[in-house]
C-alpha positions in Angstrom: 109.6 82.5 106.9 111.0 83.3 103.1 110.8 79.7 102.2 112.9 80.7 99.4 115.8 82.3 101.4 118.8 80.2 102.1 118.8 79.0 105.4 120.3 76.0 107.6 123.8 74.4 108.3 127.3 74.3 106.9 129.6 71.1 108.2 132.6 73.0 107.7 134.4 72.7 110.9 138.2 70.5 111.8 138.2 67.7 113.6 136.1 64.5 112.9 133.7 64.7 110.2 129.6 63.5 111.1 128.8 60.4 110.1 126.2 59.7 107.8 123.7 58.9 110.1 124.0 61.6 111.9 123.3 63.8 108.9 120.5 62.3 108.1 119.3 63.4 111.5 120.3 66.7 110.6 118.2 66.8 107.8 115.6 66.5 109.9 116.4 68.5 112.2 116.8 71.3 109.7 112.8 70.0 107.8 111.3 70.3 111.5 112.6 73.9 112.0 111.5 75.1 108.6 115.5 75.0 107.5 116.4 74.8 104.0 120.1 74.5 103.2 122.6 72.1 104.1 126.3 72.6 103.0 128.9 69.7 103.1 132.6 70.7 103.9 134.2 69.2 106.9 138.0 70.5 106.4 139.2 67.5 107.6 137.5 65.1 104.9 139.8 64.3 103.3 138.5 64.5 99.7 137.4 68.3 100.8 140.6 69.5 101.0 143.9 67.4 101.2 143.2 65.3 98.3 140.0 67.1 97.2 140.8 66.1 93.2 140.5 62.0 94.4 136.6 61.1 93.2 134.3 59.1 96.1 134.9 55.6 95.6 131.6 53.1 95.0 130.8 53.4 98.9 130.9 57.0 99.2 129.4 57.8 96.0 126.5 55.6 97.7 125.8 57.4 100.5 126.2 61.0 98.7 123.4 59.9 96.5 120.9 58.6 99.7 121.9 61.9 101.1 121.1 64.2 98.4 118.1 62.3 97.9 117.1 62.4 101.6 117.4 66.2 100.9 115.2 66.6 98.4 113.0 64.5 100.5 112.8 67.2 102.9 113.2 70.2 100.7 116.6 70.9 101.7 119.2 72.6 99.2 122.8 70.2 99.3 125.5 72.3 98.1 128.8 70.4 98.0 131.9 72.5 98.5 135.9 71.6 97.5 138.3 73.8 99.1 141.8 73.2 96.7 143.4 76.3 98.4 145.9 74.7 99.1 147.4 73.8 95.6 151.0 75.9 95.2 149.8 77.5 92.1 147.5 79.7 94.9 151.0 81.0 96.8 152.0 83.7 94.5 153.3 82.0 90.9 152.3 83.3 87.6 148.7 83.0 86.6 148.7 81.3 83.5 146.5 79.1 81.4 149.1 75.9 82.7 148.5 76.9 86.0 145.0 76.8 86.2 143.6 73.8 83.9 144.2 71.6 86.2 142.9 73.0 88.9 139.4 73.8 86.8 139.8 69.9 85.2 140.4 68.4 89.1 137.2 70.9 90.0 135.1 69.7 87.3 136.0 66.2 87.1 134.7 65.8 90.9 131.8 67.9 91.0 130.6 65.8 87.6 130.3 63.1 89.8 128.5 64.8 92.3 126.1 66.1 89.4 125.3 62.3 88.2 124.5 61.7 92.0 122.1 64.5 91.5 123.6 67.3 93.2 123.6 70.9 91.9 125.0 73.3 94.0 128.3 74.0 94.8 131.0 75.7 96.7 134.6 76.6 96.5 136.5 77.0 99.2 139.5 79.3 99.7 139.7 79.8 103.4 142.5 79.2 105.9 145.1 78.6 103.0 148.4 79.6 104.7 151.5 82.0 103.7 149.8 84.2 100.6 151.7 87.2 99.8 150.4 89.9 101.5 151.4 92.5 98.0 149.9 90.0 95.6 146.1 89.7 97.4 144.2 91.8 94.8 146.0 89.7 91.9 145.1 86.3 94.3 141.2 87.5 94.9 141.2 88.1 90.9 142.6 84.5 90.4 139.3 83.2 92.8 136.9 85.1 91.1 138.6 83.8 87.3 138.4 80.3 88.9 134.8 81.0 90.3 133.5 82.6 87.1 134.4 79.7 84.8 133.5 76.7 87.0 129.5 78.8 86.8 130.0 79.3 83.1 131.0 75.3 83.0 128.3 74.2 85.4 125.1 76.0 83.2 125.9 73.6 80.3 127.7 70.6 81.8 125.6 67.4 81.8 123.4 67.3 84.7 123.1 70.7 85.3 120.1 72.5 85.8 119.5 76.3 85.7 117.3 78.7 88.3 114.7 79.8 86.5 115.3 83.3 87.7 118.9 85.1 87.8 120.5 88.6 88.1 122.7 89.5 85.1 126.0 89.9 85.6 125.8 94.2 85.0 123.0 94.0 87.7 124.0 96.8 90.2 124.5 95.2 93.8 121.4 96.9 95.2 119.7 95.2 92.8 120.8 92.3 94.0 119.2 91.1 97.5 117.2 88.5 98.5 114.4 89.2 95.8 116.7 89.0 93.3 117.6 84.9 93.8 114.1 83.1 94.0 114.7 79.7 93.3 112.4 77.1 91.2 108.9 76.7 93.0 109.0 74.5 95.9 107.6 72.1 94.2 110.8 71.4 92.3 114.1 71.3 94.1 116.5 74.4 94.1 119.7 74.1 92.1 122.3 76.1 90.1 123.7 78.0 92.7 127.6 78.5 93.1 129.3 80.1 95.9 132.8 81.2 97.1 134.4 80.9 100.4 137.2 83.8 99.8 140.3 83.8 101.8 139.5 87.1 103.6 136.0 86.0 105.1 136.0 89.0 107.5 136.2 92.4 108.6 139.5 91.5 111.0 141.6 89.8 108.0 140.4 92.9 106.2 141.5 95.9 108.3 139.7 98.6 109.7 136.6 98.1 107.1 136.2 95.6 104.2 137.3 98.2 101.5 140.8 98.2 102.9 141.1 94.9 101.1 142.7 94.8 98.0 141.5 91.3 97.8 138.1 92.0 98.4 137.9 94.5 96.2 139.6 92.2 93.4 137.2 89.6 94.0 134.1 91.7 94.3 135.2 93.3 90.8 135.9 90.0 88.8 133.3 87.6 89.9 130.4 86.9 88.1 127.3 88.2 90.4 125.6 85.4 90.3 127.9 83.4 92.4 127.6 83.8 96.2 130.5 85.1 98.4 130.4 83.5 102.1 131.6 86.2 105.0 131.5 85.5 108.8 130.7 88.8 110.3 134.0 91.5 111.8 135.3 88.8 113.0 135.8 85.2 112.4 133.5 84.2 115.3 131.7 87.6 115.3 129.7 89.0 118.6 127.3 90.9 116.5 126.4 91.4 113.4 124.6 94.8 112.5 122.9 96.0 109.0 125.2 98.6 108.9 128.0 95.9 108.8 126.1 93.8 106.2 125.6 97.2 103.8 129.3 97.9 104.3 130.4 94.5 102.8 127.9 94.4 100.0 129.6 97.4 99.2 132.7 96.3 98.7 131.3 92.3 97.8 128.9 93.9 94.8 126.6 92.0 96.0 125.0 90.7 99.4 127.0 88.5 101.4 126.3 84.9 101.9 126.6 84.5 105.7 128.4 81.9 107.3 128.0 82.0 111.0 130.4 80.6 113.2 128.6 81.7 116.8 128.4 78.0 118.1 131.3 76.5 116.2 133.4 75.1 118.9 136.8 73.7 116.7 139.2 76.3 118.1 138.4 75.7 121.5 137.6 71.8 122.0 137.1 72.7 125.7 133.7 74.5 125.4 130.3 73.5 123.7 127.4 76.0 123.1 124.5 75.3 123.5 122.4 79.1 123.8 120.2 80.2 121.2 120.8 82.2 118.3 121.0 85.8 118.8 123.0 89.3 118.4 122.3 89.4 114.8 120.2 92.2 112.6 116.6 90.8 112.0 117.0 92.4 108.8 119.9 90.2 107.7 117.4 87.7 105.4 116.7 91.0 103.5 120.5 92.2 103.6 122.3 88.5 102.9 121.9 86.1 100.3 121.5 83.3 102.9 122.5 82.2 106.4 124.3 79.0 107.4 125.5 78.2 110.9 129.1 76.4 111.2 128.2 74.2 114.3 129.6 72.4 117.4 131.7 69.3 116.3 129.2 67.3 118.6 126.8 66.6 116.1 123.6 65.9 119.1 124.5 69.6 120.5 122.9 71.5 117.8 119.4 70.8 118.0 119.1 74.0 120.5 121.2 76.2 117.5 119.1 75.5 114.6 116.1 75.1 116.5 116.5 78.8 117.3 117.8 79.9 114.1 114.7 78.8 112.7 112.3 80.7 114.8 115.1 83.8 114.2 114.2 83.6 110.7 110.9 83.1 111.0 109.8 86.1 113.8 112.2 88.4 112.3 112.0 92.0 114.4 109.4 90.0 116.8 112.3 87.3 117.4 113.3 86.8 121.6 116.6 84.8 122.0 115.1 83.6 125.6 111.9 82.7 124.1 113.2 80.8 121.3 115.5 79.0 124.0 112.6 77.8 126.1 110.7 76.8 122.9 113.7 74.6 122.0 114.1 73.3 125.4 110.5 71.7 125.4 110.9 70.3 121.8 114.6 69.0 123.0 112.9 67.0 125.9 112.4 63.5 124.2 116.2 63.3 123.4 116.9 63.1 127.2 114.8 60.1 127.7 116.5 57.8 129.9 116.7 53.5 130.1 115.9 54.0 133.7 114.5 56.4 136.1 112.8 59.3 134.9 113.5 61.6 131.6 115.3 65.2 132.7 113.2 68.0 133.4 113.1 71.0 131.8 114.4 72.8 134.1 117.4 70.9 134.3 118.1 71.1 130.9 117.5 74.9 131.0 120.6 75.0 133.7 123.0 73.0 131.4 122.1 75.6 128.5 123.0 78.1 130.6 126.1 76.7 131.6 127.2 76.2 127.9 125.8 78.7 126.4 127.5 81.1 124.2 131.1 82.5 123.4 130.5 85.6 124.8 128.3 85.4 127.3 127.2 83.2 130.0 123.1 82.0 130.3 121.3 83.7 133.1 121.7 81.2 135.5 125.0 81.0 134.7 125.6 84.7 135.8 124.0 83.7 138.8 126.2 81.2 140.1 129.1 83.0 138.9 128.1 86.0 141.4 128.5 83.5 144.0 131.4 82.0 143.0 132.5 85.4 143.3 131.3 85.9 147.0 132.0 82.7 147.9 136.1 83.3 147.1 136.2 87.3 147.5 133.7 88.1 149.8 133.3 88.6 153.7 132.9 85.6 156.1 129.3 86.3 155.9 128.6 86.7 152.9 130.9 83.5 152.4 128.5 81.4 154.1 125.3 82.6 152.1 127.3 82.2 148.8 128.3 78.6 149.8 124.6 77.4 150.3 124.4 78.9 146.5 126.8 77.1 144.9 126.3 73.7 146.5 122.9 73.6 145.8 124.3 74.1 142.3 127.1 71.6 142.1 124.7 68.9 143.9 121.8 69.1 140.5 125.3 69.2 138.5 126.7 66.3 140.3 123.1 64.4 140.0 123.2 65.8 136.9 126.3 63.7 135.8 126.1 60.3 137.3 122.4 60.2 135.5 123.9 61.2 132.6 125.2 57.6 132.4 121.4 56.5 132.1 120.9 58.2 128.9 119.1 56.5 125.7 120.8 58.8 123.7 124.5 57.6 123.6 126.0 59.9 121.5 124.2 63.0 123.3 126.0 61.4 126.2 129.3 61.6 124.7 128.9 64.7 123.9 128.2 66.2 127.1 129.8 64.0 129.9 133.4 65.6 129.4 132.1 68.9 130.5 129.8 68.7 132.8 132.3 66.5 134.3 134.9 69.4 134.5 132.3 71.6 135.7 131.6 69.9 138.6 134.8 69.2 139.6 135.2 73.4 139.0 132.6 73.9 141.7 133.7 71.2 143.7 137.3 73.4 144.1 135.4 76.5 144.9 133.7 75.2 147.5 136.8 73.6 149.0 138.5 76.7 148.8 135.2 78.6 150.1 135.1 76.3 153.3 138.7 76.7 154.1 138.3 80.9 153.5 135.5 80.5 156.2 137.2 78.5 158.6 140.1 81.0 158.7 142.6 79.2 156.4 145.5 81.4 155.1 146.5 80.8 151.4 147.3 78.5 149.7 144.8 77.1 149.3 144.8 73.0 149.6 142.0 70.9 148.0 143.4 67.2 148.6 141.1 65.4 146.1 143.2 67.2 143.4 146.1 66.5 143.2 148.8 69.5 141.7 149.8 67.8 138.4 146.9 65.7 137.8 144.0 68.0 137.8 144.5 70.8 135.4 148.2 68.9 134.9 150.4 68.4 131.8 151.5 70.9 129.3 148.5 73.0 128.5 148.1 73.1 132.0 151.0 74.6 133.0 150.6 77.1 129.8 147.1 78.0 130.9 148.8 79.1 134.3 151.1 81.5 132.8 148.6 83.0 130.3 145.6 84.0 131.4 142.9 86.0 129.6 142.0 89.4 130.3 140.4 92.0 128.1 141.6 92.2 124.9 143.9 89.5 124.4 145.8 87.9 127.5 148.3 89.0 130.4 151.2 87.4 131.6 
């Protein structure tokens, strides 16, 4: 692997930020997998975003320092982002020299402080701020890039600051301007300098039919300095695929490669679900096509040992890289978190089956597709074929059911926490198909009556009763 290409994790999903424990085990998480980059923005801190221009007070400012240090200690890249989107002066006033200083003064008075705690890389974020003008979007994506471009110039000669020894020029042309182009210090010395942009259209959908139909992007692109980094999370905001024909089509328009963050195993938008398959459905070129790759994880801090542990192999295999190998490798190396106080630790093979389970937004694990083809039979199928599908899926929903009450024997407690809510649903999911399977095969007309749960209870309350009336189907959702 490219030890100098930009590679790791971005906390930047809602909901309860880690704790700084856990991103200390993060870090080394990210130093065993030969990961490099870790980006702090949780959007519900609140000093990222609601009251990004408070400074850390003595506590905070404490553990920011053991953390950066920790990263350097592991040859990890902290970049620190603000997101003050937020701010009226962003919905559509006059861009004047009032307007902005104190934006740029609130900017630079808090990442000053983050500079005497020894960190030098930064971000600013201008994602997910609501109601912008849709006519003014060129002038808005010229106001970023004007922000952007002085908070650089500021942070070359600001006290603290520390320069890459190598950087593109500003007249560069953007395919000059790869991978290649942004080698950092040696390794021996850690990386910093680097500024980078979240804009506020971050992907093909909020663009149109191609990223050129953005006035905004094409603002932004034209107006910021080249040197500073522009984050993009695919076509879509949690994007199936990602091809090299995408990624040359946004440089285009960018002037630069983008700086991808990846939002496959973020789970904020649906709290339900938890992913836990392996990296995969993205170019193997994309380290020579981006300017770095971060992965927005699952809220659950202890699920994303499986995600980065295969997006480090993806980076390092390149054209050679197998999802399904990658997810075995990680399995194995996964093992000694599911040591248990009593009884014997999970077996592999176990833990290959939860995987599968949770695996991906888009697509099920293979043993997943399994049990849901006799889920299938068991509900749809002929009396026979009832009977063989049944077998199936209690064999299933026994390991699950085992599965769970041994969960409760775990070492690791917050691994525990993480998982017990849905494999706790999922067995009461199989437990209702069989119910319904039995009473199919004993000649019961519907509906369908499973006694143990109860209409209003299970599945009950609002959402529930929502969830009944709209139901997915391709495309969107049917009523």
């Amino acid at each position: 692997m490219n030890p100098t290409f930009p590679c790791g994790i971005v906390e930047g999903f809602y909901g309860q930020p880690w704790t700084f424990p856990q991103r200390h085990k993060v870090l080394r998480w990210l130093s065993q997998f030969g990961l490099n980059t870790y980006v702090y923005g949780p959007k519900d801190d609140l000093k990222h975003r609601v009251i990004w221009r408070d400074l850390l007070d003595d506590t905070e400012a404490d553990e920011f320092k053991k953390l950066i240090h920790a990263c350097r200690e592991h040859g990890i890249r902290f970049v620190y982002a603000i997101a003050p989107g937020w701010d009226d002066l962003f919905g559509g006033n006059d861009w004047s020299a009032s307007d902005k200083r104190p934006l740029l003064d609130g900017l630079k008075n808090r990442f000053q402080q983050l500079l005497d705690l020894g960190c030098h890389d930064f971000a600013v974020m201008f994602d997910d701020i609501p109601n912008l003008p849709p006519d003014e979007l060129a002038e808005i994506g010229k106001r970023h890039a004007e922000t952007g471009n002085e908070i650089w110039q500021w942070l070359q000669t600001s006290p603290g600051s520390s320069r890459r020894k190598e950087a593109p020029s500003q007249t560069e042309t953007p395919q000059k301007i790869g991978a290649s182009s942004r080698r950092l210090l040696p390794e021996c010395e850690a990386p910093c300098g680097s500024l980078a942009i979240c804009p506020s259209v971050y992907c093909t959908r909020m663009a149109g039919n191609a990223p050129s139909d953005s006035s905004y992007l094409r603002a932004l692109g034209e107006t910021l300095d080249q040197r500073i980094d522009i984050y993009w999370t695919g076509p879509e905001i949690i994007s199936p695929k990602i091809t090299a024909e995408h990624l040359r089509a946004v440089t285009e328009v960018l002037r630069r490669p983008p700086l991808i963050w990846d939002n496959l195993h973020a789970n904020d938008y649906d709290c339900a679900r938890i992913y836990l398959g392996p990296f995969s459905d993205r170019t193997s070129a994309l380290p020579q096509l981006t300017r770095g790759l971060v992965i927005n994880p699952n809220r659950q801090c202890e699920l994303n040992f499986l995600p980065l542990a295969t997006l480090g192999d993806f980076v390092r295999s390149g054209a050679d890289y197998s999802p399904n190998s990658a997810r075995q490798k990680a399995i194995k190396m996964w093992l000694p978190e599911w040591n248990r106080v009593t009884g014997p630790a999970f077996a592999a093979q176990t833990i290959a089956l939860i995987v599968d389970c949770f695996h991906l937004p888009f697509a099920n694990g293979p043993k997943a597709n399994e049990l849901m083809h006799q889920v299938h039979a068991a509900l749809q199928g002929s009396p026979n074929e009832i009977s063989q599908a049944l077998k199936s899926v209690k064999t299933t929903g026994d390991v699950l059911g085992k599965f769970f009450f041994e969960l409760s024997a775990l070492k690791n407690r917050d691994l525990f926490e993480a998982l017990w809510p849905h494999v706790w649903r999922l067995k009461d999911e199989l437990s209702l198909v069989i119910a319904i399977g039995e009473q199919r095969l004993n000649g019961v007309e519907p509906p369908f009556i499973a006694p143990d749960y109860a209409a209003g209870v299970f599945r009950g309350g609002l959402l529930g009763e929502l969830r009944e009336l709209i139901q997915p189907a391709s495309g969107g959702f049917r009523v």
